[in-house]
N, C-alpha and C positions, 0 to 999 in steps of 0.2 A: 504494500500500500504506500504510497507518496503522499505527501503533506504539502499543501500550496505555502509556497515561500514566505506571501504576504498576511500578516496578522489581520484575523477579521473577528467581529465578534457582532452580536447581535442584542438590542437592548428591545426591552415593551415601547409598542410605541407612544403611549401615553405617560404622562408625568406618574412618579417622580423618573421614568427611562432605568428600572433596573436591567443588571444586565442578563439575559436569559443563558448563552452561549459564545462561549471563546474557545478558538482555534489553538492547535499546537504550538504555530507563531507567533501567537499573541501571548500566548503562555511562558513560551520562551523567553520573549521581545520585555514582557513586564516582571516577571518571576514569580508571577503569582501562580496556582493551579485553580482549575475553572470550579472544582465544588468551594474553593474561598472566595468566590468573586461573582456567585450564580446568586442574584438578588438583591446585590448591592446593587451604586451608578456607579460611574464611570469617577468618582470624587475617590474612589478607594487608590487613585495614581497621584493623589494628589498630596502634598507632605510642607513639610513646616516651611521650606524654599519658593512654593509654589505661589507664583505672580497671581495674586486674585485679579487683578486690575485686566491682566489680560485675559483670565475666566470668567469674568464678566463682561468686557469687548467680545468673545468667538460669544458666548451666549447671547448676546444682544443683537449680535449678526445673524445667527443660524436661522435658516430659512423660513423653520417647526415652531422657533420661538411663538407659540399661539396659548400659552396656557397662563 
């Protein structure tokens, strides 16, 4: 079996967007394993360095931003 290169993972699409499924790559790519990360959001990458200023610009941007 092959494993596609690029990290994908898949969130609910309605708020609060937990995450449902991640790939081997993503797994890799973040170090986490997907039963630690299946029902969080995507804030579980996020750590004490983490620019809020720019998490709240890509959120204010993103397309979905409808909730």
């Amino acid at each position: 079996m092959s494993f596609p290169p690029t990290a994908r993972f898949v969130c609910h699409a309605s708020y609060p967007q937990n995450l449902v499924y991640a790939n081997v790559a993503w797994t890799k790519l973040t170090g986490y394993h997907q039963h630690e990360v299946a029902g969080h959001t995507l804030s579980v990458l996020q750590g004490p360095m983490t620019n809020m200023q720019t998490i709240h610009k890509v959120e204010q941007n993103h397309p979905t931003n409808n909730y």
